[in-house]
N, C-alpha and C positions, 0 to 999 in steps of 0.2 A: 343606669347606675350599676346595675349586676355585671352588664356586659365590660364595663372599665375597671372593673375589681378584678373581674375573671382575666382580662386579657393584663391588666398587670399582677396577676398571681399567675399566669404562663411563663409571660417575660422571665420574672424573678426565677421560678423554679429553670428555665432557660439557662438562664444569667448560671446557678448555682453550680449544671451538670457541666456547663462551659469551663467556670472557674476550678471545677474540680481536676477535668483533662488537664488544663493548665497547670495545677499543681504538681502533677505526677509529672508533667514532662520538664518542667522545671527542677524538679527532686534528682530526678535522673540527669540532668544538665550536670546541676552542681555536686551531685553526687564524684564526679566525672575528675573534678578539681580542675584544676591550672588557670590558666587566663583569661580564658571561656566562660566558664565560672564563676570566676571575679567579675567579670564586665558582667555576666547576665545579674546577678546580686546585687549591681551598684543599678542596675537597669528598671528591677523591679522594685527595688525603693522607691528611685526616680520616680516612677510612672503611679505607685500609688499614691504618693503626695501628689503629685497632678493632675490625678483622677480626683481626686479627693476634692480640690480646688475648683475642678471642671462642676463636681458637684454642686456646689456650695453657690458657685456664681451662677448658677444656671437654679437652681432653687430661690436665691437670693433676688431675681430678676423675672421669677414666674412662672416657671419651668416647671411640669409634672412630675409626680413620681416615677410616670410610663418614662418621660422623657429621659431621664436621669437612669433608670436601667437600659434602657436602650442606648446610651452611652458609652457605660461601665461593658454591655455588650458586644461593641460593635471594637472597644480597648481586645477586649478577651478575648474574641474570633480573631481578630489578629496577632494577636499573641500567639493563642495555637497553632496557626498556621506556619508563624514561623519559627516555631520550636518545631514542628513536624519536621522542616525540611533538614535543620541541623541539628 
């Protein structure tokens, strides 16, 4: 019981320092303005309602809490990555 607290109290602090890159690199995206900006803005709405939804059915169907950070996780590292490259 300790050991799946612990490893989803990792995940989540994971999940946090991930979403936090992501924020700064998206800041400085739209910081940036023009068209680029516009589409990354309409992108990250996009993808929050969707994550949101991924949640919901996958808790709604039996899903963990691990399971459902590991989701939101695997959104985020991708995210980063391709804000890294542009």
């Amino acid at each position: 019981m300790i050991g799946s607290w612990l490893r989803l109290s990792m995940e989540a602090a994971r999940l946090a320092a991930e979403a936090n890159m992501v924020i700064g690199l998206r800041v400085a995206k739209l910081s940036r303005g023009g068209p680029a900006a516009r589409k990354e803005a309409r992108r990250m709405v996009s993808e929050k309602v969707e994550a949101a939804g991924r949640a919901a059915h996958l808790t709604a169907s039996g899903g963990t809490p691990l399971q459902v950070v590991k989701g939101y996780r695997r959104k985020v590292r991708a995210n980063a990555k391709r804000l890294r490259k542009g």
